[in-house]
N, C-alpha and C positions, 0 to 999 in steps of 0.2 A: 455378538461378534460384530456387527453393523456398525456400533458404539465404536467399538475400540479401532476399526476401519477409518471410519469420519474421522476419529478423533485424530490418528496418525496422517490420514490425509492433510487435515489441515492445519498442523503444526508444521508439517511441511511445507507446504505452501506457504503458509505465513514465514516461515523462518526465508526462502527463496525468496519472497516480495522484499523482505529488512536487505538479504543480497543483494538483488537487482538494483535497489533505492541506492544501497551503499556506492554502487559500480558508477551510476550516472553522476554519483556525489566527487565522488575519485574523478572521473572524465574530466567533468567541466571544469575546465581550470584553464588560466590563463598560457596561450598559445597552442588553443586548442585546433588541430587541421581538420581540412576535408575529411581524411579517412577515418577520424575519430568522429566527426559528426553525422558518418554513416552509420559507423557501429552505435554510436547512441543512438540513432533511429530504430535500428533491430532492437538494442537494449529493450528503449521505451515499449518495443509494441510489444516484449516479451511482458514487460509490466503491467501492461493493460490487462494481456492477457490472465497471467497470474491472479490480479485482480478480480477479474471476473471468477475464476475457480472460486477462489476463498469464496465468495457470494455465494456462491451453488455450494460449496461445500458444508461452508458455514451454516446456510439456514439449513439446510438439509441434516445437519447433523442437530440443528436447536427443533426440526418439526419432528424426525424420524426416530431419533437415537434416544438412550435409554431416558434421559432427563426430560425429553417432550416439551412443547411450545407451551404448555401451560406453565411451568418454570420459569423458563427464559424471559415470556412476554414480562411477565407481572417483576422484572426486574431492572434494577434502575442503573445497572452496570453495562447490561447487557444493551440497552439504549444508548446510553452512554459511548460502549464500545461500537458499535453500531454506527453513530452519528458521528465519530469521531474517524472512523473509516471515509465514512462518505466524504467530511474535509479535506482529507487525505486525497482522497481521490480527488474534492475538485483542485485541490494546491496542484499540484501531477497536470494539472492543462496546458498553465501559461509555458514550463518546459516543454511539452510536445509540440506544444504549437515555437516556441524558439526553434527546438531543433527540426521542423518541418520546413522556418523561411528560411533559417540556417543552409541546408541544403539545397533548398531548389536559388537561393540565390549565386550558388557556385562559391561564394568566399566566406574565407573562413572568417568567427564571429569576432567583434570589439571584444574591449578589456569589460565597457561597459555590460554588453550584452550577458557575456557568460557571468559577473556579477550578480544581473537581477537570476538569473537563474537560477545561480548557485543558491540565493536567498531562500525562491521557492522548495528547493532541495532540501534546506536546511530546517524551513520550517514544516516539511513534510518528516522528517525524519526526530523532528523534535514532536511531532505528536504523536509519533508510533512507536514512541518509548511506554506511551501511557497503555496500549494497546495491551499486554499480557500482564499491568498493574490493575487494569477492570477486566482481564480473563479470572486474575486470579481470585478477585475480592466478588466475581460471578459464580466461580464455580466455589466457594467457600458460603453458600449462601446471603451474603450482603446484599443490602440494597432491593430485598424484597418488599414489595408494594402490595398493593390490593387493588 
């Protein structure tokens, strides 16, 4: 039952982070206001957070549940999806840190600004396409190592 708990947990989660991502994708756009770079601030830190679950949920479910970390480790998907997370996360900064001077500067951003961001957005969401392409080629055993 543990298994199939994790495992709904964090498909969940994961599908809420692709939302969230999508939401700040949508926001940032040219002629964006103060009160939208508020709300992308809550967005974001909804994202972090999220972020952080899937970690807990995720390894939790690759040490605990039925498959066990001896699986997991010795597999080159699971690395793969793993490392390819962490990317994610760091692209996810240079937007936080935007919409942090964004805000405490009181005006709202250039055409420029929301540009590079959008970029960062884009290329966080072009990598998390690959994300349930090496869930799926992990949990189908590929990419087993020794």
């Amino acid at each position: 039952m543990l298994d199939l708990v994790l495992a709904i947990a964090h498909h969940l989660l994961v599908f809420s982070l692709f939302g969230v991502l999508f939401a700040e994708l949508v926001l940032v756009r040219r002629g964006v206001d103060l009160a939208t770079v508020t709300r992308l601030g809550r967005i974001d830190l909804m994202y972090g957070a999220l972020a952080g679950l899937i970690i807990v949920v995720g390894f939790s479910r690759a040490i605990f549940a039925a498959k066990g970390w001896a699986y997991y480790s010795h597999n080159l998907f699971f690395h793969l999806k793993v490392g390819t997370f962490v990317v994610i996360g760091l692209l996810s900064i240079p937007p936080t840190l935007a919409y942090i001077r964004w805000r405490r500067s009181g005006a709202a951003p250039d055409d420029a600004q929301v540009t590079a961001a959008r970029r960062w957005l884009w290329a966080e969401m072009i990598l998390f396409a690959f994300l349930p392409a090496f869930a799926a080629a992990m949990a189908r055993g590929y990419g087993e190592f020794s």
